[in-house]
Legacy VTK file of the C-alpha trace (Angstrom):
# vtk DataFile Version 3.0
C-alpha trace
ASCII
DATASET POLYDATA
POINTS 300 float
-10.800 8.725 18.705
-9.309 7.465 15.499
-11.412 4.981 13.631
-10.878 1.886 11.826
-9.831 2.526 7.744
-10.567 0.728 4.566
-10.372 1.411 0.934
-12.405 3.611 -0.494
-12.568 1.440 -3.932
-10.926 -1.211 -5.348
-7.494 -1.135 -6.112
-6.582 -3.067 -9.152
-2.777 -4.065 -10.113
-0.505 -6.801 -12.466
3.404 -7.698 -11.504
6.034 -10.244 -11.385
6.888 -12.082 -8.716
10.693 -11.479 -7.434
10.948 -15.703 -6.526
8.876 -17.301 -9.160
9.044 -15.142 -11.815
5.186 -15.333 -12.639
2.827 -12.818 -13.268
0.552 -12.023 -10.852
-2.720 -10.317 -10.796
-3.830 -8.814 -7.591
-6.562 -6.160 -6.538
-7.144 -4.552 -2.932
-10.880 -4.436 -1.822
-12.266 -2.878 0.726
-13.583 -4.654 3.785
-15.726 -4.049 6.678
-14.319 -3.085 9.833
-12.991 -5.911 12.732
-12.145 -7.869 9.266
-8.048 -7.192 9.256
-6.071 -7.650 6.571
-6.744 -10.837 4.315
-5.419 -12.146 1.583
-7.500 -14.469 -0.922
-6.184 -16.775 -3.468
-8.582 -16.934 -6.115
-7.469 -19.643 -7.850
-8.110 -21.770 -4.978
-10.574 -20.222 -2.608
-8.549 -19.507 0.201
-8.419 -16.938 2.659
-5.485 -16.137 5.073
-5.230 -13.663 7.943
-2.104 -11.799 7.804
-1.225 -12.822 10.826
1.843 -14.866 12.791
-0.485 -17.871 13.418
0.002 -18.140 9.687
3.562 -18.130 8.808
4.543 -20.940 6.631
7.560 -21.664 5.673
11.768 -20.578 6.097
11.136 -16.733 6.453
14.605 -15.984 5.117
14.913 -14.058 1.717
10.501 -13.464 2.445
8.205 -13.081 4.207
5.301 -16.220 3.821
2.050 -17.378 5.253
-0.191 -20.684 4.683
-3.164 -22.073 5.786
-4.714 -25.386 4.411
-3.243 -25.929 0.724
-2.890 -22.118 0.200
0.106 -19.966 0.363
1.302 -16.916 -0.004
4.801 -15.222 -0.353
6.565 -11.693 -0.069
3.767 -10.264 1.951
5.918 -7.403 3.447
6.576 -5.085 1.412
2.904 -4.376 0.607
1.744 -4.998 4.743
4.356 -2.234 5.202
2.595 0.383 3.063
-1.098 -0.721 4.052
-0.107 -0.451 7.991
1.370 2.777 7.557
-1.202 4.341 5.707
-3.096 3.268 8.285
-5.485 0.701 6.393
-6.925 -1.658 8.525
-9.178 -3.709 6.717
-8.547 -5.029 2.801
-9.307 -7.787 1.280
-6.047 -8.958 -1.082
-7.439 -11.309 -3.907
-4.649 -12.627 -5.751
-4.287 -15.142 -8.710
-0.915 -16.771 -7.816
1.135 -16.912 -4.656
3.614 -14.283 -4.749
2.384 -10.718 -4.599
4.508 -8.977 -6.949
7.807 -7.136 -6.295
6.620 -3.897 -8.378
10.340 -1.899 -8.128
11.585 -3.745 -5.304
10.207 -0.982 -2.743
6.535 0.137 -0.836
6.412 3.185 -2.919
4.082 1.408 -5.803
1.960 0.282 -3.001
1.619 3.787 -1.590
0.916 5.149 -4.741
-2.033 2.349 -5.350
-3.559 2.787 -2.062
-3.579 7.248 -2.212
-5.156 6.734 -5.582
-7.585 4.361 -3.987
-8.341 6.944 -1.290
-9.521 5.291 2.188
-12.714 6.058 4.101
-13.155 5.724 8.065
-15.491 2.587 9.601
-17.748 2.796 12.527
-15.262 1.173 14.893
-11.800 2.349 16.536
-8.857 1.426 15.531
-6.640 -0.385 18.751
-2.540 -0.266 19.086
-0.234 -2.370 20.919
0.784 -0.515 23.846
4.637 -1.767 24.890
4.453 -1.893 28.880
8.140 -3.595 29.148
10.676 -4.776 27.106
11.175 -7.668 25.528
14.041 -8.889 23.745
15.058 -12.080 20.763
18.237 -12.942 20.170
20.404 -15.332 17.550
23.629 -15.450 17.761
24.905 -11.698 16.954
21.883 -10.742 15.591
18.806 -9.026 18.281
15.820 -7.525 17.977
14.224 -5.622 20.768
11.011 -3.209 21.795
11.049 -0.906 24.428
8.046 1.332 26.190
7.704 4.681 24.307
4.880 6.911 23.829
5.361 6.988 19.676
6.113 4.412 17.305
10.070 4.517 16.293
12.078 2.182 14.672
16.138 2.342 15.262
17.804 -0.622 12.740
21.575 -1.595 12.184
22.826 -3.711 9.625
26.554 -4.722 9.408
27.638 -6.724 5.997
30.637 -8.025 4.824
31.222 -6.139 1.714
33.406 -3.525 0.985
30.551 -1.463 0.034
27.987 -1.964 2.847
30.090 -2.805 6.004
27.781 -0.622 8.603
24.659 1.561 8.358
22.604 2.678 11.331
19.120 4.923 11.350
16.576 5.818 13.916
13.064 7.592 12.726
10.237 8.357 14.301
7.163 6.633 12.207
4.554 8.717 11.627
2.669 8.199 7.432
4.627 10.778 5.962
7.849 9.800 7.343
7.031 6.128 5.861
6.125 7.494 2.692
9.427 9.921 2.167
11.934 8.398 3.977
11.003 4.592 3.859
8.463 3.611 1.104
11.239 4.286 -2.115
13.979 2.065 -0.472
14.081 -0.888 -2.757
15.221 -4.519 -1.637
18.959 -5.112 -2.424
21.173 -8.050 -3.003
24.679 -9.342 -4.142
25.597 -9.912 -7.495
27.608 -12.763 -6.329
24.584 -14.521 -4.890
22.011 -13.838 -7.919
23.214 -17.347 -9.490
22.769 -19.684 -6.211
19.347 -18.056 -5.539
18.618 -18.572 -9.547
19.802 -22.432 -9.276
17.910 -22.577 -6.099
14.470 -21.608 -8.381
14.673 -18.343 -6.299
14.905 -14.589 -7.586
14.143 -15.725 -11.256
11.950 -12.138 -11.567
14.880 -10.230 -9.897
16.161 -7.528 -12.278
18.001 -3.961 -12.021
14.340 -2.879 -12.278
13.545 -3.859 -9.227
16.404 -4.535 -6.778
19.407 -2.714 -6.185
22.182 -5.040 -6.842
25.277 -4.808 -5.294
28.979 -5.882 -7.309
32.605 -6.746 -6.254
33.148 -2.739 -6.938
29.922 -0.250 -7.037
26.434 -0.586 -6.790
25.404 -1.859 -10.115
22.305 0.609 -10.460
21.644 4.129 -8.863
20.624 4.771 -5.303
17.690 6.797 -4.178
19.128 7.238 -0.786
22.751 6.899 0.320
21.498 4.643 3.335
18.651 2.976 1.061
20.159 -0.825 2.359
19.177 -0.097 5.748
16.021 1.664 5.317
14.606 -1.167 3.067
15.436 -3.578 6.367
12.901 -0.750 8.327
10.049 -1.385 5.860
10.498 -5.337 6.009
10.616 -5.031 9.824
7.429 -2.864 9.695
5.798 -5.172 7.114
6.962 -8.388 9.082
5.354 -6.480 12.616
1.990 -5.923 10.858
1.828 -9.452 11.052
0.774 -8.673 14.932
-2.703 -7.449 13.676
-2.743 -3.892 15.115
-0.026 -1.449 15.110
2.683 -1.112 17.700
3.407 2.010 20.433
7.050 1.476 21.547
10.792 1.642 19.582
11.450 -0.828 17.988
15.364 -1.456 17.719
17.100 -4.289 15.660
20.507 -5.275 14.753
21.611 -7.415 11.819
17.609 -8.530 11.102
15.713 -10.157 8.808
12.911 -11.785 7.656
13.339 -14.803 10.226
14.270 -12.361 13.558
11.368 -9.829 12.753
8.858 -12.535 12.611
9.996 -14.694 15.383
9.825 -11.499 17.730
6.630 -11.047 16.549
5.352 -14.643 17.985
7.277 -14.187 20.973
5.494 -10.612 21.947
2.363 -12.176 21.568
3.396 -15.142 23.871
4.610 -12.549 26.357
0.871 -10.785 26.921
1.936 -9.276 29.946
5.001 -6.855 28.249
1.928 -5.132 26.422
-1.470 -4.127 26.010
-4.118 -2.983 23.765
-5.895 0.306 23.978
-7.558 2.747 21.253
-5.261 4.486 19.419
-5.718 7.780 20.323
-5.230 6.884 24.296
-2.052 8.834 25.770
0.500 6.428 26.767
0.273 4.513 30.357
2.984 6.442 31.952
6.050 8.642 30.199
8.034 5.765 30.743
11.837 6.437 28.465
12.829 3.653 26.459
15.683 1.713 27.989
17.597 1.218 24.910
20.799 -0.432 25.596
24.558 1.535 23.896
24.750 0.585 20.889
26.576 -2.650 20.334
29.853 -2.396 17.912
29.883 -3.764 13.866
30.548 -7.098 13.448
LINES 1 301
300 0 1 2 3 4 5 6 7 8 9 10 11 12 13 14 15 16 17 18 19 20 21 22 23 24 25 26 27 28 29 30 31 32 33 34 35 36 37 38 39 40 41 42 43 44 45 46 47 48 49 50 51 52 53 54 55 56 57 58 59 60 61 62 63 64 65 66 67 68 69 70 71 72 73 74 75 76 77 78 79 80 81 82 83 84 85 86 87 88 89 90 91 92 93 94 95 96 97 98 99 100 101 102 103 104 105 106 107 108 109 110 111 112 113 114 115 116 117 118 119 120 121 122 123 124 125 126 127 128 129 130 131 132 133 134 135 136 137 138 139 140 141 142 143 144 145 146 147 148 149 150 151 152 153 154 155 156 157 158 159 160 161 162 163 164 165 166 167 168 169 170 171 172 173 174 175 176 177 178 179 180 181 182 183 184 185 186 187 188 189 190 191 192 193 194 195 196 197 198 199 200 201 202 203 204 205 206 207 208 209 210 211 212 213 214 215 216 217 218 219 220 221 222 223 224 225 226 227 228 229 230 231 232 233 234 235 236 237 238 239 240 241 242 243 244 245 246 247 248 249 250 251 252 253 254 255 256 257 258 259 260 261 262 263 264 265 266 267 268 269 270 271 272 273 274 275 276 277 278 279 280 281 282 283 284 285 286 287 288 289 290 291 292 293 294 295 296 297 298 299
């Protein structure tokens, strides 16, 4: 029966943050088990659960959570990494409220968490069990989860932009997939938009050090992956799902997501308690029920 995880030690790091620009000082700690995942702001004694009940805020460019007169921003990137490592409990003390962008991808966070090592707690670790689909929509944008007996994501995004008019992937999740295929896939944006967002007091840490950026003619800086745009949108959607508190059994497919969509679906599966179930993580699925994924709906 797989058990709960934590750090072995701490796991110290510095950074700027992509919105405000600040430097940030943040360490993981380990924490017992039942605990979750946490973050603490130093600076003013808060804690808050990375969970939905928290989100604060337009989750539009980020990912955001709040409780009392504490906040915290870009969560996902580093909830992707610790959930698919497998790290159930850690305490994240910060000193400001934006965890840092590092190079724009989970691969930093991988790296800080393997060197960290993790140890196994005396509880077991519980999954989300899909038992029946359940869908979000906005406009031409969707997100769904269907029964299956692994977790796999299937994404879509459709842009445009000359350069990034349609790109489609389907993986099976398992660690190592997430820390080949997913974790190096940095965030991207448009050159055109990095002056709004910088008026707007957004993206004033942004660099070609840590975003891919994306011109009129070329992609301003290499890629790691031809498809890197839409495998970044698979680690925010797996970083905006950890907000669920346990891990999710079923495949997971989206089309033109984001921030807003993956977290909104992740309120509405918890309001639907009856489309799912917990059960130890090792448990074989209820029945080997295929996942009714609907034909794949043409680019916009």
């Amino acid at each position: 029966m797989p058990a709960q995880r934590t750090l072995r030690q701490v796991a110290p790091v510095t950074g700027i943050g992509l919105h405000s620009g600040q430097k940030v000082s943040i360490a993981l700690k380990p924490a017992p088990a039942n605990f979750g995942i946490r973050f603490l702001r130093a600076d003013l004694g808060v804690e808050i659960p990375a969970h939905v009940s928290c989100l604060g805020g337009a989750q539009q460019l980020q990912t955001g959570l709040r409780k009392d007169n504490a906040s915290v921003e870009t969560v996902e990137h580093l909830l992707s990494a610790l959930t698919s490592l497998g790290v159930d409990n850690v305490l994240i003390e910060m000193n400001q409220a934006e965890v840092p962008i590092m190079d724009g991808s989970a691969a930093p966070w991988v790296y800080l968490i393997q060197a960290a090592g993790t140890r196994e707690l005396a509880a077991p670790r519980r999954t989300i069990e899909i038992l029946s689909p359940v869908e979000v929509r906005d406009g031409d944008k969707r997100i769904a989860v269907y029964p299956s007996k692994d977790f796999k994501v299937t994404y879509t995004i459709s842009f445009d932009h000359p350069l990034l008019r349609h790109q489609e992937k389907t993986l099976d999740i398992t660690e190592q997939v997430f820390v080949d295929e997913i974790a190096p896939a940095r965030t991207f944006g448009f050159l055109k938009e990095v002056e709004m967002l910088r008026q707007r007091g957004q993206a004033l840490g942004g660099s070609l050090d840590n975003a891919v950026v994306i011109g009129e003619t070329g992609v301003l800086n290499p890629l790691r992956f031809d498809d890197e745009f839409v495998r970044h949108k698979m680690l925010d959607a797996i970083g905006d799902l950890a907000l669920l508190g346990a891990p999710i059994r079923g495949h997971l497919v989206v089309q033109r997501g984001g921030h807003a969509l993956h977290t909104a679906f992740a309120a509405e599966l918890l309001r639907q308690p009856d489309a799912w179930r917990y059960v130890d993580a090792s448990a074989p699925a209820a029945a080997p029920v295929a996942a009714r994924v609907p034909a794949r709906q043409p680019a916009r």
